[in-house]
C-alpha positions in Angstrom: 34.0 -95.3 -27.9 35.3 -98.6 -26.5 34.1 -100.6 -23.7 35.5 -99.7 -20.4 36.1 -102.9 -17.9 34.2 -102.1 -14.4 37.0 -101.4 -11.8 37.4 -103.2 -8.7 37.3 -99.8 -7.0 34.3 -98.6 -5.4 32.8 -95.4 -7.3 29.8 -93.9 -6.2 27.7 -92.1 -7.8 24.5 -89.7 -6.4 21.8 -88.4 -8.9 19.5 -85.6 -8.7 16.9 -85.8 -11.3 14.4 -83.3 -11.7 13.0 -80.4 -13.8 15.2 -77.8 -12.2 12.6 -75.1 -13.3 14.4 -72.9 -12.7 17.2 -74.5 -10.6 18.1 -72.8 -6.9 20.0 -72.6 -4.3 18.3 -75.6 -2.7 19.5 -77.8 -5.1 23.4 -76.4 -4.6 22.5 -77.4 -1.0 21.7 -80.8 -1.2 24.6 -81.3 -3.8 27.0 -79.9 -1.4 25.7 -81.9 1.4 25.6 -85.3 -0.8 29.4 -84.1 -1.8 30.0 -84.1 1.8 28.5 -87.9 2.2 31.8 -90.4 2.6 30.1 -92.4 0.6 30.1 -90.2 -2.7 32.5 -89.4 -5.0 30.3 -87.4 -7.6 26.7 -86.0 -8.0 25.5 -86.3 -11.3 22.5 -83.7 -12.3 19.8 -85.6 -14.7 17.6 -82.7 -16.0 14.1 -84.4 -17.3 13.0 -84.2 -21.1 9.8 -85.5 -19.8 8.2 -86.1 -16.2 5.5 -88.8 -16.1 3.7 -86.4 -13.0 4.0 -83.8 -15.2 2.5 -82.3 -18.5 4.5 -81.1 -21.2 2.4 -77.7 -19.9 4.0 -77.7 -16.7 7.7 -77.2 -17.5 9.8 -74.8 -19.5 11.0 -76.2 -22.6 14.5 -78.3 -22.4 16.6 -75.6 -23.4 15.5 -73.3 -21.2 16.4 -75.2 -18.2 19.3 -76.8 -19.8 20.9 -73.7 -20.3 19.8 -72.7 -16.6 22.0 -76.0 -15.4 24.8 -75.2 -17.5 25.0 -71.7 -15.6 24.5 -73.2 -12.3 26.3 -76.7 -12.1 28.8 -76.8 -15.1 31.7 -75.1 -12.5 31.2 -77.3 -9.8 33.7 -80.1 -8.9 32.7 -82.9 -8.6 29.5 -82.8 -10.3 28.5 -83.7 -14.2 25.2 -82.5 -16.4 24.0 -86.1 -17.8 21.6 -86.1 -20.3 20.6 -89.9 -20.2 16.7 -88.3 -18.4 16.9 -85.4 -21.1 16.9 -86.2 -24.9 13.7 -88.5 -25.1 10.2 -86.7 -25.8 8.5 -89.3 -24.4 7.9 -89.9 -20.2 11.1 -90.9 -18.7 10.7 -93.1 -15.5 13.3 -93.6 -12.8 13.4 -97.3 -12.7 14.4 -97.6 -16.7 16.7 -94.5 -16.2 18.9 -96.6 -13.1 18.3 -99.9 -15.2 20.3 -97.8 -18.1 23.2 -96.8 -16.0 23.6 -99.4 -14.0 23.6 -101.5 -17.2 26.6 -98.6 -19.1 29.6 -99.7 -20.4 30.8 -96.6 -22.2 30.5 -92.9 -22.0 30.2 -90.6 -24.7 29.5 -86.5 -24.7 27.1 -84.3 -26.5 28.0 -81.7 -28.2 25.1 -79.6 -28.0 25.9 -76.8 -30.7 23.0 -74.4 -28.7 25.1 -73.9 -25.4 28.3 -72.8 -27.8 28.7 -69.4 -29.0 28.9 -70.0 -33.0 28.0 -67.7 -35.6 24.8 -68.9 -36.7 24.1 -66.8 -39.9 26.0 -65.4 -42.9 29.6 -66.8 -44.4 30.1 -68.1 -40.6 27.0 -70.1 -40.9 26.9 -74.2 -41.2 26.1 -75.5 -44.5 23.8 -77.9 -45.2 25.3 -81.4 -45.7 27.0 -80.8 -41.9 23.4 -80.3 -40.9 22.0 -82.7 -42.6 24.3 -85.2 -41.2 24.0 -84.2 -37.5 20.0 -83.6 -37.2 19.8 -86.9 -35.3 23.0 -87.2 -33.7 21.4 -86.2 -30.2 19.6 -89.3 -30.2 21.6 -92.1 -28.5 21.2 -95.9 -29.9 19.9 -97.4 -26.2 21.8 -100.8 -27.0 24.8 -99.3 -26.9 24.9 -98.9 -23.2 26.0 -95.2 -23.0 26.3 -92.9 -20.7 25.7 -89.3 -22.3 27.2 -85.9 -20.5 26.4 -82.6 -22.1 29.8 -80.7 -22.4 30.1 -77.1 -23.8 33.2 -75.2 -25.2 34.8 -75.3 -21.7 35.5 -78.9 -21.4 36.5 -79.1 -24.7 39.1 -80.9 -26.4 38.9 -83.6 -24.7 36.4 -84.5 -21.7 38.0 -86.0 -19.1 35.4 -89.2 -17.8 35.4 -90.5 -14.3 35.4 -94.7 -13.8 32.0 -96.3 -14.4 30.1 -96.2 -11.1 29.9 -99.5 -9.5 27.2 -98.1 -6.8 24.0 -95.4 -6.9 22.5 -93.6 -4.7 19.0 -91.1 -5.6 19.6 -87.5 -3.8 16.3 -85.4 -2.8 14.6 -83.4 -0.9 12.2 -85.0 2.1 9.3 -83.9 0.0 9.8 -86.4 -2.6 9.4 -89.6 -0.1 5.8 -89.1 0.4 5.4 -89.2 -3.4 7.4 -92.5 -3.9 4.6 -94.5 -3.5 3.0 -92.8 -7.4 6.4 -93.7 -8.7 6.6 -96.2 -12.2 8.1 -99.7 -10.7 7.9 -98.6 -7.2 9.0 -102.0 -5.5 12.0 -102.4 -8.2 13.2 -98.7 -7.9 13.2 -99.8 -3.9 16.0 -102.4 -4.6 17.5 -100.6 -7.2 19.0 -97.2 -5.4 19.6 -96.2 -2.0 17.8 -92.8 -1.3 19.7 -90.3 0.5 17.7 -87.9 2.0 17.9 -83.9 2.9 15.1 -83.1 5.8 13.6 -79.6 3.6 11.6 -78.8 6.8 7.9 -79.2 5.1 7.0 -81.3 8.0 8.1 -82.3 11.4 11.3 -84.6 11.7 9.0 -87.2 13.2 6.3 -87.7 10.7 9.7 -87.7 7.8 10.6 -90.9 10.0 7.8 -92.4 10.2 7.4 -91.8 6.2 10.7 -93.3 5.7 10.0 -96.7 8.2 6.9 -96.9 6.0 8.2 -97.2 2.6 11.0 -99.4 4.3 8.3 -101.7 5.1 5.7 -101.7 2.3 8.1 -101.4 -0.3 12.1 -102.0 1.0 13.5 -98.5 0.2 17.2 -97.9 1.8 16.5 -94.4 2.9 19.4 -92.7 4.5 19.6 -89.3 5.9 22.1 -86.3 5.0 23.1 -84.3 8.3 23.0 -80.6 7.5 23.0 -77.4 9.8 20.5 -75.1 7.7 18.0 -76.5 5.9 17.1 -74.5 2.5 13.4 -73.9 1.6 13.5 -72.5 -1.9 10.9 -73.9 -4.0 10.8 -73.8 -8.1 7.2 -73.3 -8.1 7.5 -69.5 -6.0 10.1 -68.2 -8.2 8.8 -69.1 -11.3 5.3 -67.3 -9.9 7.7 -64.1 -9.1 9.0 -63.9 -12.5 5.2 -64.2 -13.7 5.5 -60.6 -11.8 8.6 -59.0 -13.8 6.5 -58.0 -16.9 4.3 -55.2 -15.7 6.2 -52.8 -17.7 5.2 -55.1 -21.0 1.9 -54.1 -22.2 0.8 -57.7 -23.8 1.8 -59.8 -20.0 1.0 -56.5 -17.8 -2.5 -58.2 -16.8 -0.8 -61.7 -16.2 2.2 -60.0 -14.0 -0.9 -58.3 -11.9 -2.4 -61.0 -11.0 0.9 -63.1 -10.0 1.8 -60.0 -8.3 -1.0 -60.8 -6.0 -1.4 -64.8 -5.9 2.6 -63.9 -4.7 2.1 -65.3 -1.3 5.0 -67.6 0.0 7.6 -65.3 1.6 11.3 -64.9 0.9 11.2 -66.8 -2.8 12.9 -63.8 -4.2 16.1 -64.4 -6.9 18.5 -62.4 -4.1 17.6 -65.5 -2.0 17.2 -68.6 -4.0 18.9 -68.1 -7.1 22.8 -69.1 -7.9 25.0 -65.8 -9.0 24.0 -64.5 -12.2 21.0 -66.9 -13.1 18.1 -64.2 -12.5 20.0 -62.0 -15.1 19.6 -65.0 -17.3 16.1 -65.9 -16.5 15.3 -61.6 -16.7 17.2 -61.6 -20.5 15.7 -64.6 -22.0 12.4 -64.5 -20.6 11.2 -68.2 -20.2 8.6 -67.1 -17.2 6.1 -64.7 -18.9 2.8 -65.9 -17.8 1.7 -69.5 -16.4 0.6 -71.1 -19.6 1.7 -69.7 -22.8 1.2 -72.3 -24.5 -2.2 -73.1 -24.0 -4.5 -74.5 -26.1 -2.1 -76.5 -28.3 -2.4 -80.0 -28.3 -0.3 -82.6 -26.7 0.5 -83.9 -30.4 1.8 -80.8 -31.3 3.8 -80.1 -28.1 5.5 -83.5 -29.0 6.4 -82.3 -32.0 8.1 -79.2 -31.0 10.0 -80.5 -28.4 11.2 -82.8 -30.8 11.8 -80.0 -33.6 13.5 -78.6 -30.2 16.2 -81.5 -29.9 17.2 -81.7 -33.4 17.5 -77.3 -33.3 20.3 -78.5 -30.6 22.6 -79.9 -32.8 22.8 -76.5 -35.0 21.1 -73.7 -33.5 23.0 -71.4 -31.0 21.3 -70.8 -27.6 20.2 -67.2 -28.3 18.8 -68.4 -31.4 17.0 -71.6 -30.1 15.6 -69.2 -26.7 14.7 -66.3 -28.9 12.5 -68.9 -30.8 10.5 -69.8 -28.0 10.2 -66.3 -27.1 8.8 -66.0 -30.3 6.5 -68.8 -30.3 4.5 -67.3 -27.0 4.3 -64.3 -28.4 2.8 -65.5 -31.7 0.1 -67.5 -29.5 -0.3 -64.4 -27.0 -1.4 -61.8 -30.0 -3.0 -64.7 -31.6 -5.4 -65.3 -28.7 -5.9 -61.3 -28.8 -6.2 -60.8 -32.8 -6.9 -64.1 -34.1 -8.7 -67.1 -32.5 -10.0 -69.2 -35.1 -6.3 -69.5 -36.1 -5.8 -72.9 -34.2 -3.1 -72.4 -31.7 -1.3 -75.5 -33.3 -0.9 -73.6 -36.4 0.8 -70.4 -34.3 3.1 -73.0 -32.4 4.7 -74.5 -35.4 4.8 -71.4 -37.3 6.3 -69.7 -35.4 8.7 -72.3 -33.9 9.9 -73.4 -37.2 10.6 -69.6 -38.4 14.4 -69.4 -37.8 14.9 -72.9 -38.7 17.2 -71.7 -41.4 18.9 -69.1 -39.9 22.1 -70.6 -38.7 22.7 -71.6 -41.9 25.4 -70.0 -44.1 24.5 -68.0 -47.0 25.1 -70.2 -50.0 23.2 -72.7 -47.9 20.1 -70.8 -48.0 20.7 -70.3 -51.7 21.1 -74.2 -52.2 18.1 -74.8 -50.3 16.0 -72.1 -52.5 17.4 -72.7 -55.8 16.5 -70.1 -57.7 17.0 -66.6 -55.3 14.3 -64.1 -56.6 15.4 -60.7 -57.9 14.2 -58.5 -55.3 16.1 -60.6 -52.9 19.8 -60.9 -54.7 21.2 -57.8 -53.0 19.3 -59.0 -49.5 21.1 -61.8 -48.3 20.2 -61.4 -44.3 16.3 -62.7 -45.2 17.6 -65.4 -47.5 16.7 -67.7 -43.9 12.7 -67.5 -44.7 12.9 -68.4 -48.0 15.1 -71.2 -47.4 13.1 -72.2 -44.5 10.2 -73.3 -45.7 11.8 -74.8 -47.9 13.9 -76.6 -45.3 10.9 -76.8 -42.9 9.0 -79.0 -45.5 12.5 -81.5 -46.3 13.5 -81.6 -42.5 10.6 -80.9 -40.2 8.2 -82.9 -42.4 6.1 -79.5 -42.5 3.7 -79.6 -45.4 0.9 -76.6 -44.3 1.1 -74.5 -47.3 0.1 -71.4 -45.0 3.0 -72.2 -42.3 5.3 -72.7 -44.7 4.3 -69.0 -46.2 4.3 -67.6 -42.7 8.1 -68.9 -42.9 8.8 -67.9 -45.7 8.0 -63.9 -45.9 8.5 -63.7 -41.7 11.2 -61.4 -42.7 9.9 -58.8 -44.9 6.2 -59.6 -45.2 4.5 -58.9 -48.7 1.5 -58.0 -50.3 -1.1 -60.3 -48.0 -2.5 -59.5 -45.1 -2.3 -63.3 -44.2 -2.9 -63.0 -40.0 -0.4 -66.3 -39.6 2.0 -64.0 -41.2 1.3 -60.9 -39.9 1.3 -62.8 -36.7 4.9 -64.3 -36.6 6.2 -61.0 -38.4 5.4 -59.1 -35.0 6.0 -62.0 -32.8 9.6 -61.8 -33.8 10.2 -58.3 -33.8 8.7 -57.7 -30.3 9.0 -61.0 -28.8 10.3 -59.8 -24.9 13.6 -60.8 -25.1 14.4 -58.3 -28.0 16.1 -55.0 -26.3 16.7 -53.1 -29.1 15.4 -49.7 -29.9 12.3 -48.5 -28.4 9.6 -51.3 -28.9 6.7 -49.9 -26.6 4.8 -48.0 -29.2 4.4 -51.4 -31.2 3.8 -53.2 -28.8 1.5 -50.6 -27.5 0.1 -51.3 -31.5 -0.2 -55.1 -31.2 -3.2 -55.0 -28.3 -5.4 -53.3 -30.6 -4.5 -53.7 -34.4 -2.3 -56.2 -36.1 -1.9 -54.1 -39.4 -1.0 -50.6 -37.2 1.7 -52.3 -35.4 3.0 -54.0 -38.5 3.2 -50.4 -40.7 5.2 -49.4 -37.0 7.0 -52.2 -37.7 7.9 -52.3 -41.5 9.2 -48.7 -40.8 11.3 -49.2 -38.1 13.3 -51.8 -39.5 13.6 -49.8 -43.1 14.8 -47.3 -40.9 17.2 -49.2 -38.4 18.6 -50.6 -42.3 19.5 -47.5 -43.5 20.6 -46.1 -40.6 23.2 -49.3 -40.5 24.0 -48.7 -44.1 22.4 -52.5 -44.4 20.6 -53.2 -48.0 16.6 -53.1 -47.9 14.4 -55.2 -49.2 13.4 -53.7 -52.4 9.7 -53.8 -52.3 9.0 -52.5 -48.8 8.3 -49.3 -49.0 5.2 -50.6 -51.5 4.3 -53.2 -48.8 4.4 -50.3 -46.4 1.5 -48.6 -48.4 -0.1 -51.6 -49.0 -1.0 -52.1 -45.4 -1.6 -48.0 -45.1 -4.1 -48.7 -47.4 -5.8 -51.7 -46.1 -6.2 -50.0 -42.6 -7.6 -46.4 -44.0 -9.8 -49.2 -46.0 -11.0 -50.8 -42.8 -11.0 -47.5 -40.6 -13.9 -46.2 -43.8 -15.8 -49.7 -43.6 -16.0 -49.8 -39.8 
C-alpha cells in the first residue's frame, strides 16, 4: 500500500486500549460519550496482545476477546478494531504504541481467517502451500509505518480507510488516572496524548480533580473531562467472576462455580446489565470463563509459545475451530491435574493446543503432509488431521516431543496404548464444555474418577454416533475398545 500525504485537515482520533475481558456496556458508554466530544471524529478500539500490569494468567487468550470486540464494536459508526496493541506476544506499552501511530503513513487490514466463516476441513479445506505462505502474514514489518485494522467478511471487498489522524487523544475511565503514575515512559506519554476522561464514580468528583491537577503538575498530562448524565459501573473483573458461576451443572468446574458463586459479591454485574446484545450467548457457547486459572502451572515460556502458536492459527483456523482448541486445552490440564500430575502441565498445554493444528486443512493436504496414508485409515479421511498434525506440528510449530506429537497424532481414534497424554487430549476433545452434542454427562461423570472408563464411554459413543450418520469407522476400534475393557478389568483385579 502506498504512502498517504498527511491532510491539512484536522482528524482526530480517540483510543481505548485495553483487555476488554470481556468487553461491556461501560466501554459502549465511554465510546459514545467520546463520539459525542467536538473534538473527535472516530474512536479507535486497541485490544491488548500483552499488558505490562498484567500476566499472560490474567487475561483470556487473544481470540477470545477479539472475537468478543468483533461482536460488540464492529457495527458501530464511527469506530475501528486496530490491531497495532494486539499481534505482539511480547508487553506492549502505551508510549511505543502512540510513537507508532503518530509516526503511520499507510494503512493496511488483516484478514484474520478465524473471525470468517470458512470451511475448515475436507475438499473445502486450505491446502498447504496457501498455508505455508500465510503463517506469518499477521506479523507487521514495524518500519513500514502501518496502521493495521482487523476487518472480517463484512467490510469486505474493499475497506474503506479514513484520513491519517493528525491529532490523539487516550479515552478511559477515572480509574485509570490514579494508575498513570506505574505507566512505561510516564513523562513522554504526558506530552504525547491528551487524556479524555469519563468520571466512573469510584471516588468523589473532588479527589478525581485533585488526581488530575496532580499528574498535571508532576508529570504535564492534558487531562480533559467528558460530560455525561449516567455514569456506568460495570467492571470486567465481576462478570468474568459470574461466569466462574455458570458451570455448576458441569461436573469437572461444579466445585470452582461454588465457590465463585459465593466470593459473587459486587451487586448488579449480571450480563442483563453489562453486557452488549447477544455477547453473554457468546461468552455461555464458547466458554472462555470456566474457572479463574486454568492454566495454572504452565510456565511463562510455554504461555509465550502458545499465544504465539495462537497468532499464526489466525491466519487459517476458523473461530470455532481456534475457541474449541482452547476449550480443549483447559480441559486437558483440568483432568490432568485430577488423573495425571507428574505429566508437567507444559506437556498438556501444547498437546493439546497443537491437536487440531491440521484440521482446516483440505484432505489431499493431510495426505501430502503424511505421505504414505496407512491402510486402516484409507476409507477414514475425517481423522487424516492427527496424522498429519504431527507431522505438521514438528515442520511448523517446531514441536519435536515424540510423546506430543503421538498425543497428536492418534487424538482422533486412540490405539493400543494407554499413553495418559493421549488418553488425556482424546477426552479433552470430546467433552471439552463447549461441545453440545449428545448427552456428554455420563463421561464426564467418567473423567473425575477413571481416565480408561470414560474413554471405553467414549470410543463407543463416537462408533456409535458414526454409524448412526452412515460415516465410515475407523477400522480397528472396536479392538481398541476391548483393549482398554481389558486393561481396566486388569486393574479393577490388581487393586
Amino acid at each position: 500500500m502506498g504512502k498517504l500525504s498527511r491532510e491539512k485537515k484536522q482528524f482526530s482520533v480517540a483510543l481505548l486500549g485495553g483487555s476488554f475481558d470481556p468487553p461491556h456496556n461501560g466501554h459502549l458508554h465511554l465510546i459514545k460519550s467520546a463520539l459525542d466530544h467536538p473534538k473527535v471524529d472516530e474512536v479507535w478500539v486497541l485490544p491488548a496482545g500483552n499488558q505490562p500490569l498484567k500476566s499472560l494468567y490474567d487475561a483470556a487468550p487473544l481470540a477470545y476477546r477479539l472475537s468478543m470486540c468483533s461482536r460488540v464494536f464492529g457495527n458501530m459508526k464511527g469506530v475501528r478494531i486496530c490491531l497495532n496493541d494486539s499481534l505482539s506476544v511480547e508487553p506492549s506499552y502505551t508510549a511505543e504504541l502512540l510513537e507508532e501511530l503518530h509516526a503511520a503513513t499507510s494503512y493496511r487490514s488483516a484478514d484474520i481467517n478465524y473471525l470468517r466463516k470458512k470451511r475448515d476441513s475436507g475438499t473445502g479445506g486450505q491446502d498447504l502451500v496457501t498455508l505455508k505462505a500465510n503463517l506469518d502474514s499477521l506479523v507487521s514489518d514495524p518500519e513500514k509505518h502501518e496502521i493495521t485494522f482487523l476487518h472480517t467478511d463484512k467490510y469486505l471487498p474493499q475497506v474503506k480507510f479514513p484520513p491519517l489522524p493528525t491529532q490523539f487523544f487516550w479515552l478511559c475511565g477515572s480509574d485509570v488516572i490514579y494508575d498513570l503514575p506505574r505507566w512505561h515512559r510516564v513523562a513522554d506519554l504526558a506530552k504525547a496524548v491528551t487524556f479524555l476522561v469519563l468520571a466512573r464514580g469510584g471516588k468523589p468528583a473532588e479527589e478525581d480533580s485533585r488526581q488530575a491537577e496532580l499528574l498535571r503538575r508532576t508529570y504535564g498530562f492534558t487531562i480533559e473531562w467528558l460530560n455525561v448524565e449516567k455514569i456506568s459501573r460495570c467492571k470486567s473483573t465481576a462478570l468474568r467472576r459470574y461466569y466462574y458461576t455458570q458451570h455448576l451443572d458441569n461436573e469437572l468446574y461444579s466445585e470452582q462455580a461454588t465457590v465463585a458463586a459465593a466470593e459473587l459479591s459486587v451487586e448488579g454485574q449480571t450480563p442483563e446489565l453489562c453486557l452488549p446484545s447477544g455477547l453473554d450467548r457468546f461468552i455461555r457457547d464458547n466458554a472462555p470463563y470456566l474457572e479463574p486459572n486454568p492454566m495454572a502451572g504452565v510456565s511463562s515460556e510455554t504461555l509465550k509459545r502458545i499465544a504465539m502458536i495462537e497468532r499464526r492459527y489466525m491466519t487459517y483456523m476458523t473461530e470455532e475451530r481456534l475457541l474449541h482448541t482452547y476449550t480443549v486445552m483447559y480441559t486437558a490440564l483440568k483432568l490432568a491435574r485430577i488423573h495425571q500430575p507428574d505429566l508437567t502441565p507444559d506437556q498438556v498445554a501444547l498437546a493439546a493446543f497443537l491437536h487440531d493444528c491440521a484440521k482446516p486443512l483440505s484432505a489431499s493436504a493431510c495426505r501430502e503432509l503424511m505421505g504414505k496414508v496407512p491402510e486402516d485409515m484409507l476409507h477414514v479421511p475425517q481423522i487424516w488431521h492427527g496424522p498429519a498434525g504431527a507431522v505438521l506440528a514438528k515442520q511448523l510449530f517446531d514441536c519435536a516431543d515424540p510423546t506430543i506429537l503421538n498425543a497428536i497424532y492418534w487424538h482422533s481414534t486412540l490405539t493400543f496404548s494407554d499413553d495418559p497424554l493421549t488418553m488425556l487430549v482424546f477426552l479433552a476433545d470430546k467433552i471439552e464444555p463447549a461441545r453440545t452434542y449428545d448427552d456428554l454427562s455420563p463421561i464426564r461423570q467418567a473423567t473425575l474418577s477413571s481416565l480408561t472408563e470414560a474413554t471405553i464411554l467414549c470410543l463407543e459413543a463416537i462408533k456409535a454416533k458414526n454409524r448412526g450418520a452412515g460415516r465410515p469407522i475407523y477400522p480397528p476400534t472396536p479392538q481398541i475398545i476391548g483393549y482398554f475393557i481389558r486393561n481396566k478389568k486388569s486393574k479393577e483385579e490388581t487393586n
